[in-house]
C-alpha positions as CSV (number, residue, x, y, z in Angstrom):
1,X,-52.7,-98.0,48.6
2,X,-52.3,-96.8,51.9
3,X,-48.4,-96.6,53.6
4,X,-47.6,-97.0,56.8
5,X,-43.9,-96.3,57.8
6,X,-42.6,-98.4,61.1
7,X,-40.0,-96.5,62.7
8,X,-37.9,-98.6,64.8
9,X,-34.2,-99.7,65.6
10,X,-34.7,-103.3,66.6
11,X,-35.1,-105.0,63.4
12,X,-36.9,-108.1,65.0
13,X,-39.7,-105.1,66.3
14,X,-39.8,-103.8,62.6
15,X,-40.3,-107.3,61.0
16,X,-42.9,-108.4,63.4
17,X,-44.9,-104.7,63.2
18,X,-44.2,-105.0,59.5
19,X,-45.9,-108.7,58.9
20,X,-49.1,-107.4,61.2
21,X,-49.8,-104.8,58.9
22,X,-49.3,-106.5,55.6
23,X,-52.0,-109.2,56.4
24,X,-54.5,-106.1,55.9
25,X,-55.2,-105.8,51.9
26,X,-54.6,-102.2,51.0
27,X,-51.3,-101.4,52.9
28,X,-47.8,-101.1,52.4
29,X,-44.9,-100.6,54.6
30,X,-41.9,-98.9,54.4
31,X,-39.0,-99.1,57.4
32,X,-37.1,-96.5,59.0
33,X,-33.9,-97.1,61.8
34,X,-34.6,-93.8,63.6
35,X,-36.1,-90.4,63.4
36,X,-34.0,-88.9,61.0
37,X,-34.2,-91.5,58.6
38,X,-37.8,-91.4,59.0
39,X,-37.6,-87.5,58.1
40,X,-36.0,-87.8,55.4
41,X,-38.2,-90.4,54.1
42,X,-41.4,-88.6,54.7
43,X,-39.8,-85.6,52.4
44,X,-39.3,-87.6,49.6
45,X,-42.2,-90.0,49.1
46,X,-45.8,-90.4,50.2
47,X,-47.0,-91.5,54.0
48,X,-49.9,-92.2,55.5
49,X,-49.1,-92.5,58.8
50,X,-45.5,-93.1,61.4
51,X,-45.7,-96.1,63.5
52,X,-42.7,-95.0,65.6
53,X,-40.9,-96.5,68.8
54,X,-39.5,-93.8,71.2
55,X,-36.5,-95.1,72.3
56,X,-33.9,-94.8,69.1
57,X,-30.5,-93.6,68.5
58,X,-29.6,-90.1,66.8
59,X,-33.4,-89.0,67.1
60,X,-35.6,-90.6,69.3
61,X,-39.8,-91.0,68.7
62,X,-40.4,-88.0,71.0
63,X,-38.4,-85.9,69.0
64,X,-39.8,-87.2,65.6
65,X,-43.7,-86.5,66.6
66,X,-42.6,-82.7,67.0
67,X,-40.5,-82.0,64.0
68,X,-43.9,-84.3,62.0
69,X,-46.3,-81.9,63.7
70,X,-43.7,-78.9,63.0
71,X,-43.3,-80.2,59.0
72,X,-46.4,-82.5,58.6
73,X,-49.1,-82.1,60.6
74,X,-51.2,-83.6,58.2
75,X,-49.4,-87.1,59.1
76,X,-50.4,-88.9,61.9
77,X,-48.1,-90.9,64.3
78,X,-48.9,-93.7,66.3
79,X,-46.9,-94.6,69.0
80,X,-45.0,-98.3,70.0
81,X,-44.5,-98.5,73.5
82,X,-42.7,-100.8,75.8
83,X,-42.0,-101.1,79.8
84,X,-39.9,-98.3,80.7
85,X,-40.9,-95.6,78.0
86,X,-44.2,-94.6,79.5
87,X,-42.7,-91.4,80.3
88,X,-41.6,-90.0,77.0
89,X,-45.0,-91.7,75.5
90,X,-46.8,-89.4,77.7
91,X,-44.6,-86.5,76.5
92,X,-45.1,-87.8,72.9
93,X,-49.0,-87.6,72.8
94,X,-49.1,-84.1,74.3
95,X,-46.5,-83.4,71.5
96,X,-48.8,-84.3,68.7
97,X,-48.9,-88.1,68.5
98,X,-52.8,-89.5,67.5
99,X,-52.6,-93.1,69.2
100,X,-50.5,-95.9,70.9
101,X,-50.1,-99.2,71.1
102,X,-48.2,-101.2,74.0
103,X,-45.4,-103.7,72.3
104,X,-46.4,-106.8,74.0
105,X,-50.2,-106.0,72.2
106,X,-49.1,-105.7,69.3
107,X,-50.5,-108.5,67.7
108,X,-54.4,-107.9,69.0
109,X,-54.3,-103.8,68.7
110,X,-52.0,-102.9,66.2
111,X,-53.9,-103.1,62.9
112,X,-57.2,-101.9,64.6
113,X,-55.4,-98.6,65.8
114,X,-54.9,-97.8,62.4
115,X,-57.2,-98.2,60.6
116,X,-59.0,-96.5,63.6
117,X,-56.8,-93.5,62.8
118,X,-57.0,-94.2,59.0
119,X,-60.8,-93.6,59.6
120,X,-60.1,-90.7,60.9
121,X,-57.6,-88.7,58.6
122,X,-59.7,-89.6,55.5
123,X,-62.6,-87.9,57.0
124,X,-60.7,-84.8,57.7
125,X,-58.9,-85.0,54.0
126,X,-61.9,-85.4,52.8
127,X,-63.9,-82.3,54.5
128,X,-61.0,-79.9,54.3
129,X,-63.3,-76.7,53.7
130,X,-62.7,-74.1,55.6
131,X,-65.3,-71.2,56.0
132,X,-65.4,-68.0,57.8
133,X,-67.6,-66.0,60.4
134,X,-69.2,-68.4,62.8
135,X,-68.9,-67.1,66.2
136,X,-70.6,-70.3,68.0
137,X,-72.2,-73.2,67.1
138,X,-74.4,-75.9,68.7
139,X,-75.5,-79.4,67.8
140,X,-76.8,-82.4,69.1
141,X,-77.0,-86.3,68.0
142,X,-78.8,-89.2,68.7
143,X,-76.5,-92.4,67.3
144,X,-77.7,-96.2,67.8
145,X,-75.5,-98.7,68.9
146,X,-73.4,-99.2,65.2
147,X,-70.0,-98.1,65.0
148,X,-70.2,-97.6,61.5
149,X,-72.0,-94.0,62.4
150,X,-69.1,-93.0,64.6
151,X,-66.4,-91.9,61.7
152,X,-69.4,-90.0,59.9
153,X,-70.4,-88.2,62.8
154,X,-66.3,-86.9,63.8
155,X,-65.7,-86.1,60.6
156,X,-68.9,-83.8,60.4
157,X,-68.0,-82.5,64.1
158,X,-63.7,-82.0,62.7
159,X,-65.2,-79.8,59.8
160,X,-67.3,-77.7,62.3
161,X,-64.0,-76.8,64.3
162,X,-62.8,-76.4,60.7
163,X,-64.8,-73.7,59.8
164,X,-64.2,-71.7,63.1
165,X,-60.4,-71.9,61.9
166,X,-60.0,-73.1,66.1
167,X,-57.0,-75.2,65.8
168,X,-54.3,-77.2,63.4
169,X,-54.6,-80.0,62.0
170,X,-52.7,-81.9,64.7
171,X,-55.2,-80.7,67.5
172,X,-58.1,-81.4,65.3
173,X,-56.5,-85.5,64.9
174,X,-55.9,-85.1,68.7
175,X,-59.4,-83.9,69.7
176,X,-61.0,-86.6,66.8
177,X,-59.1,-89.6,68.7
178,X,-60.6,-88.3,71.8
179,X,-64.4,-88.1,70.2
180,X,-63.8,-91.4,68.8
181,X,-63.0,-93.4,71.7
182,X,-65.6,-91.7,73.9
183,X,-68.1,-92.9,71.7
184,X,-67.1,-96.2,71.3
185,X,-66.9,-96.4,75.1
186,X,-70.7,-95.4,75.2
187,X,-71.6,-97.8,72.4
188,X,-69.5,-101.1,73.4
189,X,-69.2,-100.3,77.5
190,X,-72.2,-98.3,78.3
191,X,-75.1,-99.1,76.6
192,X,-74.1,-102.7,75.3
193,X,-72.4,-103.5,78.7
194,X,-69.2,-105.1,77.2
195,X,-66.4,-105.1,80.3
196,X,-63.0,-104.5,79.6
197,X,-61.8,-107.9,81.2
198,X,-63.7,-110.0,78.5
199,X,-61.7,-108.1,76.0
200,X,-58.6,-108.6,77.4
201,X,-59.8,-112.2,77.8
202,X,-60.7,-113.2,74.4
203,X,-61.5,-110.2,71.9
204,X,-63.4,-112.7,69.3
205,X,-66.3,-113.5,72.5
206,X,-65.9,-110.0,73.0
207,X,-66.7,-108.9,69.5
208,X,-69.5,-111.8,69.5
209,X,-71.3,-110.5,72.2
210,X,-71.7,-107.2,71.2
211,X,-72.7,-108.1,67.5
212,X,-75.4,-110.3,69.6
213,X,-76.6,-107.9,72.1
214,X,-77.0,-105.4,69.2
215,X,-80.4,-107.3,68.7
216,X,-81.1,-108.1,71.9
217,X,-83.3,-106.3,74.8
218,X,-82.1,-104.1,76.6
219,X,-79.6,-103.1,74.7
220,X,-80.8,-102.9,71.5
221,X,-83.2,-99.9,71.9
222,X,-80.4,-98.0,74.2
223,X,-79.0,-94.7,72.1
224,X,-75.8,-92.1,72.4
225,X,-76.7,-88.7,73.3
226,X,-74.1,-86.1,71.9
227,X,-73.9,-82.1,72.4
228,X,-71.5,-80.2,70.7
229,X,-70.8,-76.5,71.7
230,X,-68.2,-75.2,69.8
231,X,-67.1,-71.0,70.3
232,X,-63.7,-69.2,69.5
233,X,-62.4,-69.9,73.2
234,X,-63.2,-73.6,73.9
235,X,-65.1,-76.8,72.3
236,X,-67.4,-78.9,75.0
237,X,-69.3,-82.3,73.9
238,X,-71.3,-84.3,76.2
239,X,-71.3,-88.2,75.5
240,X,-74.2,-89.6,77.1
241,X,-75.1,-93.6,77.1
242,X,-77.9,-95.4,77.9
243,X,-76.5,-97.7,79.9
244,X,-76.2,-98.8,83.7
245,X,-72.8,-96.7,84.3
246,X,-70.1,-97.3,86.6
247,X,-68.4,-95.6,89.5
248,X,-66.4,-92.9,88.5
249,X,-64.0,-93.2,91.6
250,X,-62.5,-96.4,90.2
251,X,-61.1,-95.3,86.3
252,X,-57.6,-96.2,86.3
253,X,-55.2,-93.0,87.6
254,X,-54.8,-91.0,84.3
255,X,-51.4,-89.1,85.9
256,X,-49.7,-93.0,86.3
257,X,-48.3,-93.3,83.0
258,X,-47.8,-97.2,84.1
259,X,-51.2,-97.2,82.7
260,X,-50.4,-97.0,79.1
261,X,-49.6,-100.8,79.4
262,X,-52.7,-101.6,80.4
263,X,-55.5,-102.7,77.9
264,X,-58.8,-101.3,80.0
265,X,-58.8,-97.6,80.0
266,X,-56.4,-96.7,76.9
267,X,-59.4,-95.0,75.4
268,X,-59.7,-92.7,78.6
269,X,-55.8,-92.6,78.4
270,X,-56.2,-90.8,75.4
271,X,-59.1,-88.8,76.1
272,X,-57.4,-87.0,79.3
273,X,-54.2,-86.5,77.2
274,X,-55.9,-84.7,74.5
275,X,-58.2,-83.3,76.3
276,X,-58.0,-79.8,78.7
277,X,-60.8,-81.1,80.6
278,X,-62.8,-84.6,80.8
279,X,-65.4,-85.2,83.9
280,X,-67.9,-87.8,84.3
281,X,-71.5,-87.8,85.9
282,X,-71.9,-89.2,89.2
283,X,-73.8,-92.0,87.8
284,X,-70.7,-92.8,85.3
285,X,-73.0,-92.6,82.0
286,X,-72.0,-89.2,80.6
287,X,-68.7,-87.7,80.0
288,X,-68.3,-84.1,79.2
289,X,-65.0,-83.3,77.2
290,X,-63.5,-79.9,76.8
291,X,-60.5,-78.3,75.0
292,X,-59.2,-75.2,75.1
293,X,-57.8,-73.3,72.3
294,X,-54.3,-72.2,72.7
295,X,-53.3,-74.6,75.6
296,X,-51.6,-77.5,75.5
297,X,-53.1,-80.8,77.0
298,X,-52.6,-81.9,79.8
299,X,-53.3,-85.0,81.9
300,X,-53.5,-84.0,85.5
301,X,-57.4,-83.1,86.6
């Protein structure tokens, strides 16, 4: 059984985030008021993950993503936000947080964020092994157009940082989140050439289409070309689609933090944050991704 603890003042917020997740066999929910509550819960039974607002008395959700990352970095947290706090949730993702979800989408994002980040932590629990000596490392993949592949291939590119000893366990959740929604951009936007506005429109045509378009010409021969290159200074992958690609002059501002209400270009919203450096191609089908060791992220470019 997987737990999910909903950190939130507004009881009407907890009740609602708390009824979202239970309709998903497998978890359970546990409530916290505030930060320090939520603390003091983590010490003394089992979480999987903090689903926390940031705007709370005595310690706010800013303040509980660092003391998790400072205490347990192995926890992820997931951010609520609503108008008004996109500053802090800015703050709060280069602080450690994995993910966010805006309030009023609640109810179409929520339970896929998780088990998004679920996905993600039980690969890296899972692949914990940590080995010595390599200096540099480089791969490359070729991935077809089902999602399924995408946690496999993270969690085998999480345990190659992993055994270069490059960064903590926060970083390596931060720098997953970011590999996880490039690829699933280059899958579901690039090479099938699902738009963001049908999402936002109606997920279930949105999900449809894709599931048809898996089978159908062109997009069913169209592949994801990834390079890893991994040393003791920096990590770099290259995400390449198949697809038609876009203008890269028209991605959402990733410096307007107004953007984190917006559905379309979370994923990139998330990739910049984490990220040291993200650039695309002039032809908008390849995205090269690179972070730093022993900076922080950081979202201007």
């Amino acid at each position: 059984m997987v737990t999910i603890l909903v950190v939130d003042d507004s009881a009407m917020d907890r009740h609602l985030a708390g009824g979202l997740l239970r309709k998903r066999a497998g978890l359970e929910v546990a409530f916290a008021t505030n930060g320090r509550e939520a603390i003091e819960m983590v010490r003394s039974r089992p979480v999987d993950i903090v689903l926390t607002d940031l705007q709370m008395p005595e310690m706010d959700g800013l303040s509980l993503v660092e003391a998790l990352r400072s205490e347990f970095p192995a926890i992820p947290a997931i951010l609520m936000t609503a108008h008004g706090s996109e500053e802090i949730a800015v703050r709060a993702l280069q602080k450690g947080a994995a993910s966010y979800v805006a309030k009023r989408n609640l109810a179409q994002e929520l339970v896929t964020t998780i088990e998004g980040v679920l996905e993600i932590a039980r690969a890296d629990r899972t692949q914990r092994i940590v080995l010595d000596c390599l200096v540099k490392t480089e791969a490359s993949f070729l991935l077809t157009n089902d999602v399924t592949t995408i946690a496999p291939l993270v969690g085998h590119l999480e345990e190659s940082l992993m055994r270069m000893k490059l960064c903590d366990q926060t970083e390596l959740m931060q720098v997953a989140v970011a590999l996880r929604e490039a690829l699933v951009n280059a899958i579901e936007h690039g090479n099938l050439a699902l738009t963001s506005e049908l999402r936002e429109l109606d997920y279930a045509d949105y999900a449809s289409l894709g599931a048809a378009r898996k089978h159908q010409e062109p997009y069913a021969s169209r592949r994801v070309h990834v390079a890893a290159i991994e040393t003791r200074s920096e990590v770099t992958y290259v995400i390449a689609d198949e697809g038609q690609g876009f203008d890269p002059s028209t991605l959402p501002d990733p410096t307007d933090p107004s953007n984190l209400e917006k559905t379309s270009g979370r994923g990139l919203m998330l990739i910049r944050t984490f990220m040291d450096d993200v650039r695309h191609n002039a032809s908008g089908n390849e995205i090269t991704m690179v972070k730093r060791w022993g900076s922080e992220p950081a979202i201007e470019r």
